[in-house]
Short mmCIF file of the C-alpha atoms (twelve columns), coordinates in Angstrom:
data_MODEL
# 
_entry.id   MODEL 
# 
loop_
_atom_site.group_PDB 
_atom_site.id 
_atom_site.type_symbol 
_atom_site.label_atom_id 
_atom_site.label_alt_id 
_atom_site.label_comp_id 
_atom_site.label_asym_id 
_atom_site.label_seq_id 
_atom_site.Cartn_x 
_atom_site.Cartn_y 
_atom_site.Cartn_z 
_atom_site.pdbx_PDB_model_num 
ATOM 1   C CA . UNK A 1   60.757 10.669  43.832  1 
ATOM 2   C CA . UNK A 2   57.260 11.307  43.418  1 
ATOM 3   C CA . UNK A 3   55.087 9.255   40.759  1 
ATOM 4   C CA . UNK A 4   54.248 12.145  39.188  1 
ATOM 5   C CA . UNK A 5   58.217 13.259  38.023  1 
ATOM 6   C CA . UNK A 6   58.809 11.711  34.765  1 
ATOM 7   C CA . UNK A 7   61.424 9.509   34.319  1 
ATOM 8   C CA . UNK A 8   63.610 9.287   30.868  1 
ATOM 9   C CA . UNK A 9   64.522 6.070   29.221  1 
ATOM 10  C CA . UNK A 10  68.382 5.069   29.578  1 
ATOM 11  C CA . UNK A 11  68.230 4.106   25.681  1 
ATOM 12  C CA . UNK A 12  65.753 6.762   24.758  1 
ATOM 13  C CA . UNK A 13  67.834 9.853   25.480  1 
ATOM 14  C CA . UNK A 14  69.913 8.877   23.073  1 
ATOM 15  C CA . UNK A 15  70.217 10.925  19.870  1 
ATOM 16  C CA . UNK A 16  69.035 8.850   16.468  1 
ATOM 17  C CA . UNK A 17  71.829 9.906   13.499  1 
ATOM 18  C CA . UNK A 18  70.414 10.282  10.192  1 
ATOM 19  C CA . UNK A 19  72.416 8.828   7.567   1 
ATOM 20  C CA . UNK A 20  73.137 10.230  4.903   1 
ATOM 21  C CA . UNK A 21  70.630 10.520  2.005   1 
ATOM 22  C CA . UNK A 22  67.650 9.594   5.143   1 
ATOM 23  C CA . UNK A 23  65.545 12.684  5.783   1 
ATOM 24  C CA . UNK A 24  62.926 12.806  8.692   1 
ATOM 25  C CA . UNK A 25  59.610 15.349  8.529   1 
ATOM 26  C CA . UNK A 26  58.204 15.786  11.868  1 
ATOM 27  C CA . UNK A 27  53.937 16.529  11.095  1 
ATOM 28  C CA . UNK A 28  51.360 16.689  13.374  1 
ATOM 29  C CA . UNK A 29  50.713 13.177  14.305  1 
ATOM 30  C CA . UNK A 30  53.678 11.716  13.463  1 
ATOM 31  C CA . UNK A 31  56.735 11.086  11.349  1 
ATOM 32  C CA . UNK A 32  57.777 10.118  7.570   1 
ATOM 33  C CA . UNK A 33  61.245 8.753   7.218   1 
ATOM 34  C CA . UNK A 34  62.491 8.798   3.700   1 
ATOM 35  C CA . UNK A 35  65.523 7.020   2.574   1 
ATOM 36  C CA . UNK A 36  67.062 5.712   -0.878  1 
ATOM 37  C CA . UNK A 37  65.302 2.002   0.655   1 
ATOM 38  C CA . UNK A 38  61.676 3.600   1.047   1 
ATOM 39  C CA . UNK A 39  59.654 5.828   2.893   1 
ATOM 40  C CA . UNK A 40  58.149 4.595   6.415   1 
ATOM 41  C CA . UNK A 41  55.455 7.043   8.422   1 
ATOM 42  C CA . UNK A 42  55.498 6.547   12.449  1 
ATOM 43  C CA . UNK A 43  52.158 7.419   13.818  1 
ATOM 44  C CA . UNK A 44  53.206 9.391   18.010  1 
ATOM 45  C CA . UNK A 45  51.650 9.223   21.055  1 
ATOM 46  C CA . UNK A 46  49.887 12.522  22.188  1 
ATOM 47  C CA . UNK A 47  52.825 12.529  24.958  1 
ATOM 48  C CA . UNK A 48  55.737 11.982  23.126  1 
ATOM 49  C CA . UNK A 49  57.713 14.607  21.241  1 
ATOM 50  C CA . UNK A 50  60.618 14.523  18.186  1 
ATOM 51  C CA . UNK A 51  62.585 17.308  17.674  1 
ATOM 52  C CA . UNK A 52  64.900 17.599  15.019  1 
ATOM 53  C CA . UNK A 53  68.388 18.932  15.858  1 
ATOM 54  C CA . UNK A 54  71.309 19.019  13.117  1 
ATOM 55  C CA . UNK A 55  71.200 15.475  11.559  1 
ATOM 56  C CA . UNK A 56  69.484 13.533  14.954  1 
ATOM 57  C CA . UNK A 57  66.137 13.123  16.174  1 
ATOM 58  C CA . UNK A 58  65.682 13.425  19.861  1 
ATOM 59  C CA . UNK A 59  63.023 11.679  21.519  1 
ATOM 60  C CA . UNK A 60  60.979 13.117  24.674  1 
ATOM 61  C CA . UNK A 61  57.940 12.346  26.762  1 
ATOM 62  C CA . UNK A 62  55.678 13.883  29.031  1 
ATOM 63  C CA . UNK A 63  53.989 11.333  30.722  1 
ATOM 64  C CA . UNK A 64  54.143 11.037  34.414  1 
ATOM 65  C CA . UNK A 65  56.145 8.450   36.282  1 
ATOM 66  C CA . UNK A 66  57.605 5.245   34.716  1 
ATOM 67  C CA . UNK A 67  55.169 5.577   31.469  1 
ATOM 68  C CA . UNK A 68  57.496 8.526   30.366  1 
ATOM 69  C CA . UNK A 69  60.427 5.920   29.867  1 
ATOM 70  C CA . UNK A 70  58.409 3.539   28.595  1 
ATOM 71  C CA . UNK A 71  57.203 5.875   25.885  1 
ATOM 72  C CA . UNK A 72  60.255 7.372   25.229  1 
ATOM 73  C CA . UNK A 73  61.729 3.892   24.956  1 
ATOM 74  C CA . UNK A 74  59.360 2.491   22.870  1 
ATOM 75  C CA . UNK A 75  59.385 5.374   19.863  1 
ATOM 76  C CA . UNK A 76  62.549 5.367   20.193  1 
ATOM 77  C CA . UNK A 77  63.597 1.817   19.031  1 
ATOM 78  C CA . UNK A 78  60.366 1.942   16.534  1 
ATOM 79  C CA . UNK A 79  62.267 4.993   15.091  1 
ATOM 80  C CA . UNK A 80  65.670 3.755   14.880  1 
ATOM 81  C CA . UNK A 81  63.754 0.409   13.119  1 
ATOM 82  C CA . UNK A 82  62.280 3.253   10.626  1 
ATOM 83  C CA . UNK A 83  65.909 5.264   9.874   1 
ATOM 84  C CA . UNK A 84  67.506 2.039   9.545   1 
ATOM 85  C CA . UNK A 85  65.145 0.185   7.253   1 
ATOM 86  C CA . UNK A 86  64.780 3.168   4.899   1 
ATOM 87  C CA . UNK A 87  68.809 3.880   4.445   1 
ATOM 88  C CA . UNK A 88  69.948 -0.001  4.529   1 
ATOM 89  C CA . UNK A 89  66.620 -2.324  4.878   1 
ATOM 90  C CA . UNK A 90  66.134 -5.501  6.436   1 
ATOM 91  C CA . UNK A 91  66.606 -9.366  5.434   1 
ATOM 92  C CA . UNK A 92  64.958 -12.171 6.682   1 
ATOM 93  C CA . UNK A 93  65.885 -15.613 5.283   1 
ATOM 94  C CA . UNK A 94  63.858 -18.977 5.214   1 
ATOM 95  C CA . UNK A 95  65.028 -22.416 4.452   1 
ATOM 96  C CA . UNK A 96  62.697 -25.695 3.203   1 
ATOM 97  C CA . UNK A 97  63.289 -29.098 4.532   1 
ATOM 98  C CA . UNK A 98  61.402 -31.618 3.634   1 
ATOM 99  C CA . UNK A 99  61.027 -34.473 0.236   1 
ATOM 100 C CA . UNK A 100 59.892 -32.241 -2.030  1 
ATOM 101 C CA . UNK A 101 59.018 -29.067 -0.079  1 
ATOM 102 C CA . UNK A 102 60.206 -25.667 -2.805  1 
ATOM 103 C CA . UNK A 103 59.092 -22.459 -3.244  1 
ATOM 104 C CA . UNK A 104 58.460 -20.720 -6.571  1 
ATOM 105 C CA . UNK A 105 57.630 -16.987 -7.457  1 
ATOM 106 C CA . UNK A 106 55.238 -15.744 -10.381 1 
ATOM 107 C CA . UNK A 107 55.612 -11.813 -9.489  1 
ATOM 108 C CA . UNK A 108 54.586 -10.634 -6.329  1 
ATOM 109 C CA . UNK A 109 53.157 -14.165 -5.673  1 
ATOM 110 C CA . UNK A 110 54.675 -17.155 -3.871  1 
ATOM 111 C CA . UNK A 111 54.001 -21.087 -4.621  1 
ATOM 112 C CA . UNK A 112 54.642 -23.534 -1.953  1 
ATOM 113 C CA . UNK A 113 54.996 -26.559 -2.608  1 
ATOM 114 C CA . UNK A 114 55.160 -28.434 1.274   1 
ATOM 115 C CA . UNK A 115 53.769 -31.754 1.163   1 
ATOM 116 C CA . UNK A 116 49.759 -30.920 0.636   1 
ATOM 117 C CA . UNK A 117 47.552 -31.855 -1.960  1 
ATOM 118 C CA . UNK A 118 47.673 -28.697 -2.577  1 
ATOM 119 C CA . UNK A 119 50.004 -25.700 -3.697  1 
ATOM 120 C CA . UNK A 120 49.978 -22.938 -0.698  1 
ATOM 121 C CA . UNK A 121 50.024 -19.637 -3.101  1 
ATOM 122 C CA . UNK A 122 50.681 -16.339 -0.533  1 
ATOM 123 C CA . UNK A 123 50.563 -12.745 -2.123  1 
ATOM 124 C CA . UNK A 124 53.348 -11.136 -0.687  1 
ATOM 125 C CA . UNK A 125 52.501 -7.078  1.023   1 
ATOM 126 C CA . UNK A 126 53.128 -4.598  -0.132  1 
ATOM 127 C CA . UNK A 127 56.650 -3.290  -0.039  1 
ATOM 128 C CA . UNK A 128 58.350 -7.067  0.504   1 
ATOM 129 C CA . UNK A 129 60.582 -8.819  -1.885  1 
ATOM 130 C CA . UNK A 130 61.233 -12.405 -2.182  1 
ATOM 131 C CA . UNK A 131 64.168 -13.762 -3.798  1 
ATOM 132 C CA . UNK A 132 65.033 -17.345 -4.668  1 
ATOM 133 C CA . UNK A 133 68.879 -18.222 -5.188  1 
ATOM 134 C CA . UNK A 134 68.806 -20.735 -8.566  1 
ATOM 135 C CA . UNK A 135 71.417 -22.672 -6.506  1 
ATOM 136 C CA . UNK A 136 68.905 -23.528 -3.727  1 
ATOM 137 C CA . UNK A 137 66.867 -25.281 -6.035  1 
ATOM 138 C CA . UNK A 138 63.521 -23.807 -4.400  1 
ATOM 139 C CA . UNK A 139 64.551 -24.586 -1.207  1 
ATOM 140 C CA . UNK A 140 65.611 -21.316 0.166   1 
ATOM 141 C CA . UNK A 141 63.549 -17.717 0.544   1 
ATOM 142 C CA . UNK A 142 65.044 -14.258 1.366   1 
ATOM 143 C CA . UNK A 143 62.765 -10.996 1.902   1 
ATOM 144 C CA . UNK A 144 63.887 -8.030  2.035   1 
ATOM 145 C CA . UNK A 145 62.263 -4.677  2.919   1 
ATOM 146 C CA . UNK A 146 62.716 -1.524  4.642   1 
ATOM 147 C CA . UNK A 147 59.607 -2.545  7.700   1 
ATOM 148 C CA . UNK A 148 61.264 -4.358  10.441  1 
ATOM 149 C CA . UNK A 149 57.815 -5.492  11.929  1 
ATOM 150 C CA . UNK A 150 56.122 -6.253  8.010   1 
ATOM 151 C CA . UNK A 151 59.365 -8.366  7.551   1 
ATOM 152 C CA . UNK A 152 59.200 -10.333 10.467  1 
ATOM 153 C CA . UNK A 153 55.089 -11.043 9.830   1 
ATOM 154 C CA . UNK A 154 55.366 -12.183 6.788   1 
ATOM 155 C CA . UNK A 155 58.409 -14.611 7.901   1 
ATOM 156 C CA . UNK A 156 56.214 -16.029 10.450  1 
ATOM 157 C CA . UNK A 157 53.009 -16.644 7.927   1 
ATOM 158 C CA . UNK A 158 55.227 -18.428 5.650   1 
ATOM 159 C CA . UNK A 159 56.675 -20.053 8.534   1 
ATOM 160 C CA . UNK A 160 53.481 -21.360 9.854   1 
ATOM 161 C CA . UNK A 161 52.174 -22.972 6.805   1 
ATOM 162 C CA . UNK A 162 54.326 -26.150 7.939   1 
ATOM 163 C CA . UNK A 163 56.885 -24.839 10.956  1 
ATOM 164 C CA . UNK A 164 59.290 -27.413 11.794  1 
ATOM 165 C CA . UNK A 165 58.121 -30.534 12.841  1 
ATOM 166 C CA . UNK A 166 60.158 -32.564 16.242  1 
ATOM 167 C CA . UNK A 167 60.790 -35.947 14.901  1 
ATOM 168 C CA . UNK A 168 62.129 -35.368 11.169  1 
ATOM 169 C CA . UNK A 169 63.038 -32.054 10.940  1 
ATOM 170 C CA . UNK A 170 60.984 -31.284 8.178   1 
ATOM 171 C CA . UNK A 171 59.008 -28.071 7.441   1 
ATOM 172 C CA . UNK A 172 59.696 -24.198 7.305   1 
ATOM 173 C CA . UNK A 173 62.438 -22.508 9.604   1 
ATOM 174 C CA . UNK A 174 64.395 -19.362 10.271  1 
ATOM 175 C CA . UNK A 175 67.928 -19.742 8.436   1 
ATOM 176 C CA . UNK A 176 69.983 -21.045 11.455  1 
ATOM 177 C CA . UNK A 177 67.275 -21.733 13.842  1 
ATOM 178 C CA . UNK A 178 68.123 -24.956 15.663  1 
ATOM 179 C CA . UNK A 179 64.965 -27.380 15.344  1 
ATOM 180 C CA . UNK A 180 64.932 -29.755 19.169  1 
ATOM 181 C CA . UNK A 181 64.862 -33.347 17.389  1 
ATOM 182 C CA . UNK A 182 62.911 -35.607 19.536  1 
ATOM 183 C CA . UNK A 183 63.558 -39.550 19.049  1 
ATOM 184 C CA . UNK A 184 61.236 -41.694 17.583  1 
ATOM 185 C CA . UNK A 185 59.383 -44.609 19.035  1 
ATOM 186 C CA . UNK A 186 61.489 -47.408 19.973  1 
ATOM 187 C CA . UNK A 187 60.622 -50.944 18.184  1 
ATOM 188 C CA . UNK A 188 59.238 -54.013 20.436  1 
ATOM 189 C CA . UNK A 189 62.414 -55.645 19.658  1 
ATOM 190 C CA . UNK A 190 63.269 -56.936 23.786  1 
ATOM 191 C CA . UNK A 191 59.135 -58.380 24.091  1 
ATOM 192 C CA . UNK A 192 58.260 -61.719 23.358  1 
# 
């Protein structure tokens, strides 16, 4: 094989299904995915190509040697993200450990409170939701969307305004993410 055949990704020659009530329109530079979630545009690369067949987009590339399957790879997943978020959207969920550590929304607006002398107040984009469960008490945050990437941003802003910290635990994490505990210092109990 030469370097200049083009080579097709293993995941990218594979069909994306519309679901039903998801429509795709192919324009000149790119895609818009519409879906009862939302409506996502994916911008193309001057050698990839999306053709429309039945209720499946096909992804191809032109680009010589191994860069073809990268391509092809690549807008593929980003549109299987897009037909996905747009028919049944993504959730990310945050938890708040910590003496006093909640969260509050006013409207497109979140207050933290995480041990500052100071509230930590973060706008939330565009197309992101934030709810609060009354059971948590303020100490748990779920977004939702139809942007894989937007949802995952925002989860790691919030995140780093006080991520996790090693010796108590306390801070902002992922729901589930396991937090390495280091031990603290030990006293001078065996020095005289």
């Amino acid at each position: 094989m030469t370097a200049l055949e083009t080579k097709t990704s293993r995941i990218g020659k594979r069909p994306i299904p519309l679901p039903k009530g998801v429509t795709a329109t192919i324009g000149a530079t790119g895609i818009v995915v519409k879906g009862p979630k939302g409506e996502l545009t994916h911008s193309l690369s001057d050698q990839v190509t999306v053709k429309l067949e039945g209720t499946s987009l096909l992804v191809s590339s032109s680009a010589p040697g191994r860069d073809g399957a990268r391509l092809q790879g690549l807008h593929w997943a980003l549109l299987s993200c897009a037909v996905k978020g747009t028919s049944e959207g993504y959730t990310r969920e945050l938890e708040l450990k910590g003496t006093g550590y909640r969260v509050e929304a006013k409207g497109q607006v979140l207050h933290f409170a995480l041990g500052f002398s100071h509230p930590v107040v973060f706008p939330l984009p565009k197309g992101i939701n934030a709810n609060i469960p009354a059971e948590s008490k303020g100490t748990q945050l779920i977004l939702t969307g139809s942007d894989k990437g937007l949802i995952g941003q925002t989860a790691a802003t919030i995140r780093g305004f006080r991520p996790p910290e090693p010796y108590g635990g306390k801070g902002v994490r992922y729901k589930g993410e396991a937090v390495r505990e280091k031990a603290g210092k030990a006293g001078k109990g065996g020095k005289k």
